[in-house]
N, C-alpha and C positions, 0 to 999 in steps of 0.2 A: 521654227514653228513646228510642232510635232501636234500634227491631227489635222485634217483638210477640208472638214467639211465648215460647218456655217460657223463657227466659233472660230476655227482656224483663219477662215479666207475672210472675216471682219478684222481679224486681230490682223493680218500680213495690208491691209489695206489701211487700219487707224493708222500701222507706221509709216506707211511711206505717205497719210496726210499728213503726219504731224510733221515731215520731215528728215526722217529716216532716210538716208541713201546709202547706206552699207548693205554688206552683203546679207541674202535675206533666203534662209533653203528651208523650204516646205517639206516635209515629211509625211507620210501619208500611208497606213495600212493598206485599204482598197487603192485598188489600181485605177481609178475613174477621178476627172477632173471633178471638182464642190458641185455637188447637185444639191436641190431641194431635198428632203425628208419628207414633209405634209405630204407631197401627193402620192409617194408611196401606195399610202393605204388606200386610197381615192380612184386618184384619173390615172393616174400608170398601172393600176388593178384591174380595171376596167377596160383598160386598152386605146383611152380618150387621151392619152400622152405617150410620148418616148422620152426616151434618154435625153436627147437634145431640147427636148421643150422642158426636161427639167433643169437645167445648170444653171448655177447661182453666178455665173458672170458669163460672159461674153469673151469670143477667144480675144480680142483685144482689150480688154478689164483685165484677163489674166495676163496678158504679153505686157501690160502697161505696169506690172508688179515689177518685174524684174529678177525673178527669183529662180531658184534652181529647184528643181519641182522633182520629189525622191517616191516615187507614187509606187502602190505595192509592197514596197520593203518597209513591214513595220518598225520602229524603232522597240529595242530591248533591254538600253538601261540609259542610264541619265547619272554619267562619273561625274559627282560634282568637283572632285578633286583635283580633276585628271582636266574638268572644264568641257566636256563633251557629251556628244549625243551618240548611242552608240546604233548600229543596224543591227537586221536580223541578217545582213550582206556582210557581217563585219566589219564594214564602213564605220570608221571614227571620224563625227565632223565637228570641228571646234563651233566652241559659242562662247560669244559673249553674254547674251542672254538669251533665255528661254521660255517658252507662250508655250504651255498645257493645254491642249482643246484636242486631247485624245476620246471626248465622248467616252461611250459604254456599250457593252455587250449584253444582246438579249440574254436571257434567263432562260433555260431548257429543263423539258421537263427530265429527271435523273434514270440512268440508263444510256445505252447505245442509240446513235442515229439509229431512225426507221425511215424509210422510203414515205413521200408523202406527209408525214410530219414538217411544220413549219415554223418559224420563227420570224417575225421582218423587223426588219431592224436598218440592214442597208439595203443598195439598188440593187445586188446578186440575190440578196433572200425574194427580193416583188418580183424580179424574172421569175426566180424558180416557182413561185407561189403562183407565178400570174400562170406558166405554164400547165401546171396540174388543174387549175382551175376552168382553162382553156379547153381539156378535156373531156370538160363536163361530169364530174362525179355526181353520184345520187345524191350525196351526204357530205355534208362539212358541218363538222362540229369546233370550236371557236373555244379554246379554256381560257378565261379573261373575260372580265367585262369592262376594263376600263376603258380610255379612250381609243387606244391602237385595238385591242379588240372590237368594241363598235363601230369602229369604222369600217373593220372586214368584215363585218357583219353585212354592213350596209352596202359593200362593193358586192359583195356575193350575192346578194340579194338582187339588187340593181342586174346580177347577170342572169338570176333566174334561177339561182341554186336551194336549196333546198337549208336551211342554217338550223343548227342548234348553238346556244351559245349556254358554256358551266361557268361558274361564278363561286368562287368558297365561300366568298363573304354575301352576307344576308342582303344588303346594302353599302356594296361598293363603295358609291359617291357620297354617301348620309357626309361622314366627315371633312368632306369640305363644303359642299354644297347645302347641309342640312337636307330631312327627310325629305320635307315639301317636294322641295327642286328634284332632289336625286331620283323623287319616283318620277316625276314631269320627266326626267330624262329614260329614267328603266322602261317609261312605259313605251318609247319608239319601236323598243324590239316587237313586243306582238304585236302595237297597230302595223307592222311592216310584214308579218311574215314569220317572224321568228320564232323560235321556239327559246325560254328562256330558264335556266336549272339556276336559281340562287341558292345558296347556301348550301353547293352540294359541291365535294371534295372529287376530284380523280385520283384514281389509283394505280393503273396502269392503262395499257393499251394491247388490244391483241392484233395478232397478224397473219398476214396471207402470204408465202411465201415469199417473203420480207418485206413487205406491205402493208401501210396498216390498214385497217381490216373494222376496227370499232374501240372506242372510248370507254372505259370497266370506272365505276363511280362507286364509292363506298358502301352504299344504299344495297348493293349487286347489282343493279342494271348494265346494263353494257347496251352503248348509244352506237348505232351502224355509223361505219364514216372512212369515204374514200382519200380525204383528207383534212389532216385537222392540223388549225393555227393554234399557234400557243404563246399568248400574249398577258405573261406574267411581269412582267417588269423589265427591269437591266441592271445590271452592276457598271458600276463606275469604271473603265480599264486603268485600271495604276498598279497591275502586275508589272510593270514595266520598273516600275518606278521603288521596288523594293531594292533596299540597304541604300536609296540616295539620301538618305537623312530627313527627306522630306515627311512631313506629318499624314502620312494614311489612315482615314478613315472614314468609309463610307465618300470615299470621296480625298481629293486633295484638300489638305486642310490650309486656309489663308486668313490674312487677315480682312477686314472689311474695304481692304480695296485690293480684293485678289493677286496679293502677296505674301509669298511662302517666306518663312524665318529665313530665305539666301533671299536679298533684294534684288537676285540678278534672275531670279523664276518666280514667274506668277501663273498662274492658273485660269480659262474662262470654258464657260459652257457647263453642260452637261457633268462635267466630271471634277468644277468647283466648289469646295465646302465651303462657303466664305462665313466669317462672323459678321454676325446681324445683330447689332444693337438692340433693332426695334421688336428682336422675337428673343431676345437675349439664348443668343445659341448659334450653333452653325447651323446653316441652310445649305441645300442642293434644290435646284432647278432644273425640272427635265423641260423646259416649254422652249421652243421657239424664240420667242422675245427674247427670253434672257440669253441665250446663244447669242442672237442678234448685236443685245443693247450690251452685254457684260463687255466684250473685249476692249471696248475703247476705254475704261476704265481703267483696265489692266495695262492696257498696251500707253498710258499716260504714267501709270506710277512706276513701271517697269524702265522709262524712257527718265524718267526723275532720278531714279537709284531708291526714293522711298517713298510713302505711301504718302499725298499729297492730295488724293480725291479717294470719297468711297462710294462703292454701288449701293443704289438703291435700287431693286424691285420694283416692278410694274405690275406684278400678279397679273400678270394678262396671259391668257390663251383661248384658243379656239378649236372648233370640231365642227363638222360638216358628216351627217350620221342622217341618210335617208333623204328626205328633203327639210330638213331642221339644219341653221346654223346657229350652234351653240357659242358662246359669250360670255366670259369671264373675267374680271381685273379686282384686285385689289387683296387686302386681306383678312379673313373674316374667319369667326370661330363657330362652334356649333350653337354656341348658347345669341347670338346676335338674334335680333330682330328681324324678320323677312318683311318689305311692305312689295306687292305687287303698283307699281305707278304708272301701268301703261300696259293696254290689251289684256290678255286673257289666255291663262295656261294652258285652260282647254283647249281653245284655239290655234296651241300653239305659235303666236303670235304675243309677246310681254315683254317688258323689263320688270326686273326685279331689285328692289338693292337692300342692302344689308344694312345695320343702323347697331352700335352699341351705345346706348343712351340715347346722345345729342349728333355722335358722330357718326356719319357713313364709313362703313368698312367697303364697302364692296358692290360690285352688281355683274349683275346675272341676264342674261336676255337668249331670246330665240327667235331667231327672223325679225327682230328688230334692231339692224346696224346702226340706224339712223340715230333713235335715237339712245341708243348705249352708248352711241360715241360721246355724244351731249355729256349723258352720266357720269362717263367716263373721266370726261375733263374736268368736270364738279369734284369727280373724286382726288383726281391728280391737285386742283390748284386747295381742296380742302388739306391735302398732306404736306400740299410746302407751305402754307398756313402753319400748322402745329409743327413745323420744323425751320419755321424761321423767326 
């Protein structure tokens, strides 16, 4: 298993349900046992969690794996030839087969580290971030608007800090959510506090005796800021994984049940391209769920020798951004039909769902769990419907 966190520790746990009892070693870049991710940006931002109230199992869930646990020492090639997983310890460990759920690296803005300057991505970036922000700076400025940036928005906020958030794009979420939504969701930032720059590019950053110091935007403004998050995306990590033959791109590339052309490596998580019939293409999924739900898939055809079950998508995710919890599932285009079926955007209180013709793609809610879940299951038993 090479990568520890939630794709990893599903995949090391479908095996030993299915029945797996051979030897089983975990590999692990960070040195920290599987913690959560979501609350990162949240309650361990805020200071309403630690470390311990994040971990994705229990020290007897992990003891009950049975596994040799290789934590810190990233792996740095994958000899298919040779049949091994290699360290950055020089460590050669034989495999018979191999689970991909190495995730991705945030995205930085180009240039040399600056003090203050952030990224989150794992639990050493929400320390370091949660530190400087503990300190209380005048100014936090936030490049990103998407979900990981709104959310630091909202924890900063939540502490009293002072927020600007830049944004390149005019309307961020228009593309998956459609305008309607995307502004329902843009609009949290000023009713909270924020201050909000769309469609305005950064160009550099200046500093104070190695500190940054203020945010320089195309326009010439330059935004004060004692520290600023920069929450532009991730790359996939499969540096790793160059000259093993495997298919790179944008991602490991697999077939529709997350298997690489060797039947003895399959891929899950964050850093799966798998083929998708139903979007006729490869997909990557950065959400949660799919982390969750993909490895059993994997870790079933991997346990086959060949591909015998394929993943399907949930289109599900979430965010929690001020006192709004946002709501997601399905899959839906911009040109879809938006019908409001419950509450009121203004409100902040809705669902929403999405309709192409006769059929629902999707739905959308905010502070309405209850019943999006309902939608939800309309939506899920409508797709094995037209898939069975």
């Amino acid at each position: 298993m090479v990568g520890t966190s939630l794709a990893g520790l599903r995949a090391a746990q479908a095996l030993r349900e299915a029945g797996y009892d051979g030897a089983l070693t975990m590999v692990g870049a960070e040195p920290h046992q599987p913690y959560d991710r979501p609350p990162l940006s949240k309650e361990f931002l805020q200071g309403k969690a630690e470390q311990d109230g994040i971990a994705l199992a229990i020290t007897d869930d992990v003891a009950a794996l049975n596994a040799d646990w290789r934590l810190g020492v990233p792996a740095t090639k994958l000899d298919t030839a040779a049949g091994t997983v290699v360290l950055a310890d020089d460590t050669d460990i034989p495999t018979d087969g191999v689970v991909i759920a190495t995730g991705g690296h945030a995205r930085h803005l180009p240039g040399p580290s600056v003090a203050g300057v952030h990224v989150l991505r794992t639990l050493d970036d929400a320390i370091a971030l949660r530190q400087d922000l503990q300190a209380g700076p005048e100014n936090v400025v936030i490049i990103g608007a998407g979900f990981i940036g709104s959310e630091v928005a909202a924890s900063c906020r939540a502490l009293g800090l002072r927020v600007t958030v830049v944004e390149a794009l005019a309307d961020p979420l228009a593309p998956l959510l459609g305008p309607e939504l995307a502004q329902v969701c843009a609009r949290l930032h000023p009713e909270n506090g924020v201050s909000v720059l769309y469609g305005t590019k950064v160009t550099g950053l200046s500093t104070v005796d190695g500190r940054v110091s203020g945010v320089r935007l195309a326009d010439g403004r330059l935004l004060p800021a004692e520290v600023v998050v920069v929450g532009i995306g991730m790359r996939p990590a499969t540096d790793w994984l160059t000259g093993s033959g495997l298919h790179l791109d944008n991602g490991v590339l697999t077939d529709a049940g997350c298997v690489t052309p060797l039947a003895n490596v399959v891929a899950a998580g964050d850093v799966a391209r798998y083929w998708s019939a139903e979007h006729d293409a490869y997909v990557r999924q950065e959400h949660w769920t799919n982390a969750n739900d993909q490895p059993a898939v994997a870790v079933a055809n991997l346990l086959a020798g060949r591909t015998i079950t394929h993943y399907r998508a949930s289109g599900y995710f979430w965010s929690k951004q001020y006192d709004a919890w946002i709501q997601y599932a399905g899959r839906t285009a911009p040109t879809d039909e938006i019908r409001i079926i419950d509450g009121s955007p203004e409100e902040r209180k809705f669902v929403a769902t999405y309709h192409r013709g006769d059929r629902m793609t999707g739905a959308f809610a905010i502070n309405s769990p209850k019943i999006f879940t309902r939608t939800r299951k309309q939506l899920r038993a409508n797709a094995t419907d037209r898939s069975s």
